[in-house]
N, C-alpha and C positions, 0 to 999 in steps of 0.2 A: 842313339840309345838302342839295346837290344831287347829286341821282343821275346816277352816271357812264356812260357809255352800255353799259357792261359791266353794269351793275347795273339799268339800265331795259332793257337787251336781256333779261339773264336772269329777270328779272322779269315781264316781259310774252309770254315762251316758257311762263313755269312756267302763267300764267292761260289763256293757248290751251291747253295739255296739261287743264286743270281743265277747259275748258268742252267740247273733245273729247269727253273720258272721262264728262262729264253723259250724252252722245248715246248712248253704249256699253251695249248688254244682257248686264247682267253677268251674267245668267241661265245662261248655257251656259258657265262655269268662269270668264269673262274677269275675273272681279273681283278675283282675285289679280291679272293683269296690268295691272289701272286702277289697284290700291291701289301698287303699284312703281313705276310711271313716275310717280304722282304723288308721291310719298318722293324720288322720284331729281331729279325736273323745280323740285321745291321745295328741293333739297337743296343746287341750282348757287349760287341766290342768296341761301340763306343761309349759305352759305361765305365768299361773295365779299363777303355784308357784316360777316359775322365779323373777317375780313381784316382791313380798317379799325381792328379793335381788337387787333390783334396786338399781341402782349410783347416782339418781336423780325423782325427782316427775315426769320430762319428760318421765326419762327411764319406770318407771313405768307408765303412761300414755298409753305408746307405746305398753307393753306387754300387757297389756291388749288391746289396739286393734285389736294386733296381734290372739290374745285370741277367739275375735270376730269375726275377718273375719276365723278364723277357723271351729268357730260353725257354721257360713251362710256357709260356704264349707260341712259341715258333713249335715247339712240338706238338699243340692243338692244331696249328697252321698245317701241319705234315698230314695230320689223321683227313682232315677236312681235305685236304686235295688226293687225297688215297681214298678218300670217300663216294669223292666225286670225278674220279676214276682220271684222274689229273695228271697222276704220277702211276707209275708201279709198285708194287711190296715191296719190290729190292730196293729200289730205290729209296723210300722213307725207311726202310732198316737201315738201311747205310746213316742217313741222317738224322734220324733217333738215337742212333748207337752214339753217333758223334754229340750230339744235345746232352745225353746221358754223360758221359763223359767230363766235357763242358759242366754241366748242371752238380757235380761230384767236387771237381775241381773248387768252383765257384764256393759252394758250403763249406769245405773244407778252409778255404780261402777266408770266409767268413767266421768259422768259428775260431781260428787261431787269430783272427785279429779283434776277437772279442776276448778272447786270454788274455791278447797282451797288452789289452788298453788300461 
């Protein structure tokens, strides 16, 4: 099956958040904030391929909002290790930008398939 660019964007977001958080010393508390963003960043795309096997237009509705409040969770996850001086700027703009993106995607995704149910 070929991955939709919704599911290779979220996908290949979740592997940048994993090779980030390798970089991160979890030493001074941050490894609760590594072990979150990586649950929430892995969380988008296993939704989104969940989806795919949905019971119903609702069930699939549902996964993907699920989908969504995970990406608005992984981009508090970004602020909080830019906060805590974890990551660099560049670095969470890169992966904010991509969240964004992702998070555009996803609504969009979501509103046409409340059109057409």
């Amino acid at each position: 099956m070929k991955d939709s660019e919704l599911r290779t964007r979220a996908k290949a977001l979740a592997l940048h958040i994993i090779a980030v958080c390798d970089e991160v010393d979890t030493r001074k508390g941050r490894g609760v904030l590594v072990n979150q963003i990586v649950r929430s960043s892995t969380s988008i795309g296993a939704n989104i391929h969940e989806a795919n096997y949905a019971a119903s237009k609702a069930d699939f509705i549902n996964k993907f909002h699920i989908a969504l409040k995970e990406c608005g969770e992984t981009e508090y996850w970004i602020e909080m290790l830019v906060g805590s001086n974890a990551i660099s700027e560049q670095i969470a703009k890169d992966l904010l930008q991509e969240c964004g993106v992702i998070r555009r995607m996803l609504v969009k995704s979501i509103t046409t398939a409340k059109e057409n149910a």
